[in-house]
C-alpha positions in Angstrom: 30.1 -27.0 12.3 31.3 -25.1 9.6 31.5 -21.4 10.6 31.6 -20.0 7.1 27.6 -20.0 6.5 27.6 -17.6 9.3 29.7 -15.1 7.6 27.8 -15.1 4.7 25.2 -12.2 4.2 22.5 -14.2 2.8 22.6 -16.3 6.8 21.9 -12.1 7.8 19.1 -11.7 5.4 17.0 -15.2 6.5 17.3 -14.3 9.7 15.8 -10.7 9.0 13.0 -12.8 6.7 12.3 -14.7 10.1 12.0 -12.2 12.3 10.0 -10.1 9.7 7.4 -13.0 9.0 7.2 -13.6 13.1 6.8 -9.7 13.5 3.8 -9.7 10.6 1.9 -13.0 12.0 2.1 -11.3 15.7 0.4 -8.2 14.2 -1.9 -9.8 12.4 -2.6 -12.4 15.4 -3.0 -9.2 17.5 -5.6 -7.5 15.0 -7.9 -10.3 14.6 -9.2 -9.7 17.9 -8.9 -6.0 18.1 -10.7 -5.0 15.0 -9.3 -1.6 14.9 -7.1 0.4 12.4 -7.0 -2.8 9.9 -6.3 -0.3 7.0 -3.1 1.1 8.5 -2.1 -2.3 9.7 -3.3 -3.6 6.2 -0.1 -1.2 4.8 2.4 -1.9 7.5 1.6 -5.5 6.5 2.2 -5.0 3.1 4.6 -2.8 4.0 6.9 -5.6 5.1 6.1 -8.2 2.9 7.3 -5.4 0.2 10.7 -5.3 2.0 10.9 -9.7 2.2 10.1 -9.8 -1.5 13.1 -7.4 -2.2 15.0 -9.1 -0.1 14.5 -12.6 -1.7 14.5 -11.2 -4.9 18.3 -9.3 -4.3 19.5 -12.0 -2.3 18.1 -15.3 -3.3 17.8 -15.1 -6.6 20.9 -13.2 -7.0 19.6 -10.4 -8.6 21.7 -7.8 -7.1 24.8 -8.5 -8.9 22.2 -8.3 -12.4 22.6 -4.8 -14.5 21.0 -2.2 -13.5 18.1 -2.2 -15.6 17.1 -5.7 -14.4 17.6 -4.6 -10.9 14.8 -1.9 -11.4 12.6 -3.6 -13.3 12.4 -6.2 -10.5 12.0 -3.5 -7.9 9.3 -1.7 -10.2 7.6 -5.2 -10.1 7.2 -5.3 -6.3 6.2 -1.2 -5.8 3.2 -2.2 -8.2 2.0 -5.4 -7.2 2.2 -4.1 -3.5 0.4 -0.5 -4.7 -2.4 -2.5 -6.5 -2.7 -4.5 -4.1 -3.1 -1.7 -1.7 -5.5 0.2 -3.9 -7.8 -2.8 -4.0 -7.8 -2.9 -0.6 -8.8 0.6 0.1 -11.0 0.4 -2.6 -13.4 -2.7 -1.3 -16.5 -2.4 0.0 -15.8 -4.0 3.3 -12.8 -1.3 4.1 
């Protein structure tokens, strides 16, 4: 087995992506039955998918080592999908 894959950082980040996607299908497993507080968990959700698609976009598509400006306008990307997203939550008649 070659022990260089687990040296690299992008071996670190999956398994932070796993246990991120595990931790976000448990919650929402957990509130389908409960019922309670779905607007909070709704932005803890999000929350965390915010943080995988940084993640991925940094580390999988090599963004991190782009210039600056790129680097930001990618982040800019995800902070308003994930607030719009949030807002039309909030804002749905079922909420």
């Amino acid at each position: 087995m070659d022990c260089s894959l687990l040296k690299h950082p992008a071996t670190l980040i999956w398994a932070l992506l796993m246990l991120a996607t595990a931790l976000s299908w448990g919650l929402g497993a957990d509130s389908a039955s409960s019922g309670n507080g779905v607007m909070g968990l709704t932005a803890l959700l999000m929350a965390i998918a915010f943080i995988k698609v940084r993640f991925v976009i940094q580390y999988f598509m090599e963004v991190r080592h782009a210039p600056l400006a790129l680097r930001l306008v990618c982040d800019g990307w995800a902070v308003l999908v994930c607030g719009a997203i949030l807002v039309l939550v909030w804002m749905s008649p079922a909420a």
